[in-house]
C-alpha positions in Angstrom: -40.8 13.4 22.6 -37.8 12.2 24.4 -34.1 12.2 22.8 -32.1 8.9 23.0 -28.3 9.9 24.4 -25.3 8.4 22.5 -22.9 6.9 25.2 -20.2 9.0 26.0 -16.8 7.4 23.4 -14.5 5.4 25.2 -11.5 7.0 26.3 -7.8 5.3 25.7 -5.0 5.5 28.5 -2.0 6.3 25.4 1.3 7.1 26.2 1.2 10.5 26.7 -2.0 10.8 27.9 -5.6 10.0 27.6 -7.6 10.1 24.2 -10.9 9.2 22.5 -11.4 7.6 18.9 -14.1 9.4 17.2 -16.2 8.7 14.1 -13.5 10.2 11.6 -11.2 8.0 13.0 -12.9 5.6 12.1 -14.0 6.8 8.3 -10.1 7.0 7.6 -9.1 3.4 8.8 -12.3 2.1 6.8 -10.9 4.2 3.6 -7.4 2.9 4.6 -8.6 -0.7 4.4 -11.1 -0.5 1.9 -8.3 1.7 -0.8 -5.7 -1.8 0.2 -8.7 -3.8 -0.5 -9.0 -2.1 -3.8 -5.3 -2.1 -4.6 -4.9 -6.0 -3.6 -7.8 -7.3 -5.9 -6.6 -5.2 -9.0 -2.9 -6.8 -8.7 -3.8 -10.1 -8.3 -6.4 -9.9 -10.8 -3.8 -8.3 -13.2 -1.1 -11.1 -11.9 -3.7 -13.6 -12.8 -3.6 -12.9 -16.2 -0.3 -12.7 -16.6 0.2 -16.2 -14.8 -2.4 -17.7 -16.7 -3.2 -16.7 -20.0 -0.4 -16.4 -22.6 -2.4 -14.1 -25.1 -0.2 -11.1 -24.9 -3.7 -8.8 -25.8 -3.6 -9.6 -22.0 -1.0 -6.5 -21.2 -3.7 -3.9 -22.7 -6.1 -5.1 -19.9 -3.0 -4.1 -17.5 -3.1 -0.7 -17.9 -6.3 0.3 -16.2 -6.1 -2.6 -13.7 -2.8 -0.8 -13.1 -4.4 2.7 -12.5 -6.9 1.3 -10.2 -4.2 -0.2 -8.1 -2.0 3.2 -8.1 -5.3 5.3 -7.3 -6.5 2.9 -4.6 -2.7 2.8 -3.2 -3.0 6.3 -2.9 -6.0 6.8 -1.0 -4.6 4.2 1.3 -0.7 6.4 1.5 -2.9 8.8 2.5 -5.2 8.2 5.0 -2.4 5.4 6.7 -1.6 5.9 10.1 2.3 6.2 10.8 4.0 7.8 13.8 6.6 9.1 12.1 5.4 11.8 9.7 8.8 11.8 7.9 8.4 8.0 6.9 4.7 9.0 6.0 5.5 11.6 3.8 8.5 9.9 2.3 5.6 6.9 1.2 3.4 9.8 -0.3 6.3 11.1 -2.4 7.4 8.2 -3.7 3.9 7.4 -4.8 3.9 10.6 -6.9 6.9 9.8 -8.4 6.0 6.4 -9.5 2.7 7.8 -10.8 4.0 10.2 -12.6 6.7 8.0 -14.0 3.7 5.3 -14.9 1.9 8.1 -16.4 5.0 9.7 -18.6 5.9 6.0 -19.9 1.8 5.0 -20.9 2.0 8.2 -22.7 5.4 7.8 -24.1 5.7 4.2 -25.0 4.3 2.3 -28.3 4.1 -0.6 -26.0 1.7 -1.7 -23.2 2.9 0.0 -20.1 3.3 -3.1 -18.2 4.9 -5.1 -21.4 7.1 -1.8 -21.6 8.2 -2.0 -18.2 8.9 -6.2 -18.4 10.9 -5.5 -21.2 13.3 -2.2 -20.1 13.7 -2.5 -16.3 15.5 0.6 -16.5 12.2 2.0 -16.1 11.8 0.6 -12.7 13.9 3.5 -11.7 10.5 5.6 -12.1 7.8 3.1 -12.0 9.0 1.6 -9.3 8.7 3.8 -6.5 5.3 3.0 -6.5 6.2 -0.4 -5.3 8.8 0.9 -2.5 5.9 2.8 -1.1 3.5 -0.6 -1.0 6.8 -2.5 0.6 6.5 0.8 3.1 3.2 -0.4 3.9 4.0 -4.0 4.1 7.1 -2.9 6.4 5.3 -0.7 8.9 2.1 -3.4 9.3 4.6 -6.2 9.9 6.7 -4.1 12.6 3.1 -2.9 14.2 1.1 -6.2 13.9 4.5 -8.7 13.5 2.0 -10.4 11.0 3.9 -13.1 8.4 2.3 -12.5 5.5 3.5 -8.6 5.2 6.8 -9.7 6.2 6.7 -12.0 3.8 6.1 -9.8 1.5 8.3 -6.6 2.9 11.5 -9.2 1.4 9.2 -10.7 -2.0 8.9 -7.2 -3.4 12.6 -5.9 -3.3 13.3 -9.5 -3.9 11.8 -9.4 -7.2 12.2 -6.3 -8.5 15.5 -6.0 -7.7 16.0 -9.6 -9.4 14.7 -8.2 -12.7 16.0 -5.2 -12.7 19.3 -7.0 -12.6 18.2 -9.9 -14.7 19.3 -12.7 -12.3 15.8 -14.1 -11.5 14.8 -16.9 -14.2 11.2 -16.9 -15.9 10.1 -18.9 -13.7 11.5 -17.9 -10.4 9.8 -14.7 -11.5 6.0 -16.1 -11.8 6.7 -18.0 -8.3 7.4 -14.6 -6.8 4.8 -12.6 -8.7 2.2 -15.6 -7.4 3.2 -15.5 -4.0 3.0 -11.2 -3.8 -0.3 -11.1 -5.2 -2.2 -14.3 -3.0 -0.3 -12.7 0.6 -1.0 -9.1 -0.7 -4.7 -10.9 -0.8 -4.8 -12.4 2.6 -3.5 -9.0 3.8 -6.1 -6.7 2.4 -8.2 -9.6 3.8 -7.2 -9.8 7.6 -7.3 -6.8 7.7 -11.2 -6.2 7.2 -11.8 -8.0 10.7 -9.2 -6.4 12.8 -10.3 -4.2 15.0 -10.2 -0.2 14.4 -8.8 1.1 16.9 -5.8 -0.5 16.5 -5.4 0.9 13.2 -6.0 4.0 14.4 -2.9 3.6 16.9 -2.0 6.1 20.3 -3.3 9.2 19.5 -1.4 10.4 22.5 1.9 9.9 20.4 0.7 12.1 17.2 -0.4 14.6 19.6 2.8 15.0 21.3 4.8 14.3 18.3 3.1 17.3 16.8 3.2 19.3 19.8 6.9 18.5 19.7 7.4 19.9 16.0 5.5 23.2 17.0 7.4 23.8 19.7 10.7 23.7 17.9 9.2 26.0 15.1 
C-alpha cells in the first residue's frame, strides 16, 4: 500500500524573512470572512426593516438581529489580522465595551434596544464603540487593499453616528446613510469571499519580528 505525499507548502519571501502559510492560517481568515459575512447580512437585514417597513413591532426583531451582528463582529475582531497588535487590541476592547453597554441598556431599558438607542443618543457613548471597532475594520482593509467601498464606509459610519448623536442629520439624510452602510458593508463581506487567502493572512515575517521585538524589550 503506497502513501500519497502532500507537496511541501509554499514558502513566502516577507520582509524579514521567509515564511509558509499553513492550514490554520487558513481556518482563521475563513472564520475572519465568514464572522463579516455573518455580521454584514444581519445589519442590512436589520436596516432593511427599518428602511422599509414602518410597523414599529419591527425594533423587537432588532434585538437578536443585533446580537448576531455583535457576536459575528467578534469572532471576526478576533481572528483579524493587523500588524500592529496595539490597534488590534484597542478593536477588541472597544468591542467589549459596546457589548456590554448593548447588553446593560437591553436589560435596562423598557424600550427596544435599538428604538432606545434612536431615541437617547447619549447612549452611543456605550453602544457605540461597537461601531468604532467595525469602522476599525473598514479603516485597516481600505489602507491594506485601498478598496472604495471600505473607504467609503470608514467616513459613512462616523458620519452618521456622529450626525445623530448631535442631531444635525435630517430623517432622511439618515436612511440615505443607513442604506448606503449596510449595501457597501454587503459588497464588502462579499469581495471578500473570492480574494485570495494569503493575502488576508499578510507577512508573517512582520508578526514574527514584531513579536520578537516586544520580547526582547521585556
Amino acid at each position: 500500500m503506497t502513501t500519497q505525499t502532500l507537496p511541501p507548502p509554499e514558502v513566502y519571501q516577507g520582509q524579514f524573512g521567509e515564511f509558509t502559510i499553513t492550514q490554520s492560517d487558513r481556518t482563521g481568515v475563513i472564520i475572519y470572512r465568514a464572522g463579516l459575512m455573518v455580521a454584514a447580512l444581519s445589519f442590512a437585514i436589520g436596516s432593511a426593516l427599518v428602511l422599509f417597513n414602518n410597523n414599529p413591532t419591527i425594533f423587537t426583531a432588532l434585538t437578536p438581529l443585533y446580537t448576531c451582528f455583535i457576536l459575528a463582529l467578534g469572532v471576526s475582531l478576533f481572528t483579524i489580522h493587523i500588524y500592529m497588535a496595539s490597534l488590534h487590541r484597542i478593536l477588541q476592547i472597544f468591542w467589549a465595551i459596546g457589548s456590554i453597554a448593548s447588553v446593560i441598556l437591553a436589560i435596562s431599558s423598557s424600550e427596544p434596544l435599538a428604538l432606545a438607542v434612536y431615541n437617547q443618543p447619549v447612549t452611543l457613548f456605550g453602544v457605540g464603540f461597537i461601531f468604532v471597532a467595525l469602522a476599525g475594520i473598514y479603516f485597516k482593509e481600505a489602507f491594506c487593499f485601498n478598496r472604495l467601498e471600505t473607504k467609503v464606509l470608514t467616513l459613512t459610519v462616523p458620519l452618521l453616528l456622529l450626525g445623530h448623536l448631535v442631531g444635525i442629520l435630517p430623517t432622511q439624510g439618515e436612511s440615505v446613510l443607513l442604506g448606503i452602510w449596510a449595501t457597501l458593508f454587503l459588497v464588502f463581506a462579499l469581495r471578500k469571499t473570492v480574494q485570495a487567502i494569503p493575502a488576508d493572512i499578510g507577512d508573517k515575517s512582520v508578526f514574527t519580528y514584531l513579536k520578537e521585538q516586544r520580547l526582547a524589550k521585556v
